[in-house]
N, C-alpha and C positions, 0 to 999 in steps of 0.2 A: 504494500500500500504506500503512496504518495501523498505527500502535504505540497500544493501547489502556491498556498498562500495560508491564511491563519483561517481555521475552522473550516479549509474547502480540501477534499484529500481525492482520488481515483485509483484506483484498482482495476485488475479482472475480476467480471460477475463470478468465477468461481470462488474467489476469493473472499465472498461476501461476508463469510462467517470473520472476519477479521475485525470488521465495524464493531465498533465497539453497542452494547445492545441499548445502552442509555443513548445513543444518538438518536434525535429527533430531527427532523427540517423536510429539503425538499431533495431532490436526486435525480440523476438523467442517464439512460441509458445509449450509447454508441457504438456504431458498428465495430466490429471487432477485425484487427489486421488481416489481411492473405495470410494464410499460413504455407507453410513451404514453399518458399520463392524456391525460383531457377535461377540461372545465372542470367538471364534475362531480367531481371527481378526490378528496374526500374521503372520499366517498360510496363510490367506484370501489377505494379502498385498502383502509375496511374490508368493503367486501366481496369481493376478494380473500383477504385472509388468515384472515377467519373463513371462505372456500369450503374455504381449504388446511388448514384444523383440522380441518374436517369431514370430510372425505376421510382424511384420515392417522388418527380417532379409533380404530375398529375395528384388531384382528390375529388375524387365524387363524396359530393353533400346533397342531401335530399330531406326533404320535410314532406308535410300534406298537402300543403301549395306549394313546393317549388322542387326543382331540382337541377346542379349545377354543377360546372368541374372546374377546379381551379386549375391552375398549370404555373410550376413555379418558372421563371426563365432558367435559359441552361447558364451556368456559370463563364462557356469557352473555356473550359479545361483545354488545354493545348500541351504536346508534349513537355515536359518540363526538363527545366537547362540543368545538369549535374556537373560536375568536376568528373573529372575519370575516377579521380583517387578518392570516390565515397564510394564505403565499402560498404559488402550487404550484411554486416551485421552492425555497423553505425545506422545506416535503412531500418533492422528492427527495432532496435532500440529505440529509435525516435517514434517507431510507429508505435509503440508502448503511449505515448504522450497527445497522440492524435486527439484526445478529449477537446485537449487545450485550445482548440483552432478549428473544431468544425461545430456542426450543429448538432443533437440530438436526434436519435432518431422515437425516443420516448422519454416525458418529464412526468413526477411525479413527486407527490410529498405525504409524509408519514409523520405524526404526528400524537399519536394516541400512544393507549400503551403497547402497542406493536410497532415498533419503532422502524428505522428505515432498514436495520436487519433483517426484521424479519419478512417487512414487506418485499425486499429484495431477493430472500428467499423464495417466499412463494411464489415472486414472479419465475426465479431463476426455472423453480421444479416444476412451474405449468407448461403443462404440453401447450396450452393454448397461446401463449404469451409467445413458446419458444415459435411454434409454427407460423406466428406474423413476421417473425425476425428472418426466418430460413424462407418464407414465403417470398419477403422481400428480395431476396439473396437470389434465390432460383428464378423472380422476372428479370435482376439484372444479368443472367445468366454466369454469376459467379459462384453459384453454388457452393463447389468442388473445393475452392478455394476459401470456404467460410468454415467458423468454426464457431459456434455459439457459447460456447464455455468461454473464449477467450474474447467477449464483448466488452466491452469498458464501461466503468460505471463511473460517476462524478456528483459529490454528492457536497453539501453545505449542512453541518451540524449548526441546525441554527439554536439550538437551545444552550450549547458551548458558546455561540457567537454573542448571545445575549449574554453572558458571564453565569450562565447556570442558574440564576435566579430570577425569572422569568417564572410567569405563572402557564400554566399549560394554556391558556386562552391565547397569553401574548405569543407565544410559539405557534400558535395555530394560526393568529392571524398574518402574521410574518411571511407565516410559511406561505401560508395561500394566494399573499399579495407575490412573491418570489414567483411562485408556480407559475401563475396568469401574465405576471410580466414574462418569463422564459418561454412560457405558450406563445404568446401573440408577436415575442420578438423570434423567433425560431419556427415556426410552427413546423411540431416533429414531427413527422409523416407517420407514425403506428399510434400516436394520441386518436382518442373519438374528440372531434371538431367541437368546438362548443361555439355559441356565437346565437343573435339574436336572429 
């Protein structure tokens, strides 16, 4: 596990038993690196993650009156410029930190007495949860090269950030305002859409 700043730390989702169980706040889950690069391997990353932009770009939203698809633009991922002499285990390693610089592809906050371990958990060990993730994988046709254990999570103990003495109300509403801002500024493509 990683401290990337003061009370915001990421890990591998297998890893989740690490979180300590008093943590409360908000969390976000991220696609998880290519595992086994070739020796091709920079060629092989970006075109994994611009497959996973293109895949998650669309969302159908529907109600009783309406129905509609959003479409996020493409970014122009373009081959990207390397030095010769980056090597592909400096490539893992940084890919370990990807949280840090991309979006989410699901936000969520826990707050109660089920903390964001265990919610983390049971997202981990839901089949349901795992097959939107591998869903997503298999339309950008990287399946093969996904690994759902090795997802990244990125999480804010917000009830440490408050200095621990915070009433459960004040953590919750924190957390909520956290949640809704990270929703509307990222919108993760495996969230259910909320919106008037």
């Amino acid at each position: 596990m990683y401290e990337n700043s003061q009370h915001v730390y990421f890990l591998r989702a297998e890893d989740f038993y690490r979180i300590p169980s008093s943590a409360r706040g908000v969390y976000a889950w991220y696609i998880a690196p290519p595992s086994d690069l070739s020796d091709n391997y920079l060629e092989e990353v970006n075109n994994y993650y611009s497959s996973i932009h293109a895949a998650a770009m669309g969302e159908k939203i529907s109600g009783s009156r309406y129905s509609v698809e959003i479409k996020r633009q493409p970014i122009g991922i373009t081959e990207a410029v390397f030095n010769n002499s980056v090597r592909k285990k400096h490539v893992e390693t940084a890919l370990k930190y990807l949280c840090e610089f991309t979006a989410p592809l699901y936000v969520g906050m826990a707050v109660g007495q089920d903390g964001i371990r265990d919610r983390i958990k049971n997202e981990f060990l839901s089949v349901e949860f795992k097959r939107r993730f591998v869903s997503l994988a298999e339309k950008a046709g990287v399946s093969l090269d996904f690994n759902f254990e090795d997802s990244l999570i990125k999480y804010l103990d917000v009830d440490e950030m408050l200095g621990g003495d915070a009433g459960e109300e004040e953590v919750k509403n924190i957390s909520g305002f956290l949640e809704v801002v990270s929703f509307w500024a990222e919108f993760p493509a495996l969230n259910a859409k909320k919106g008037n």
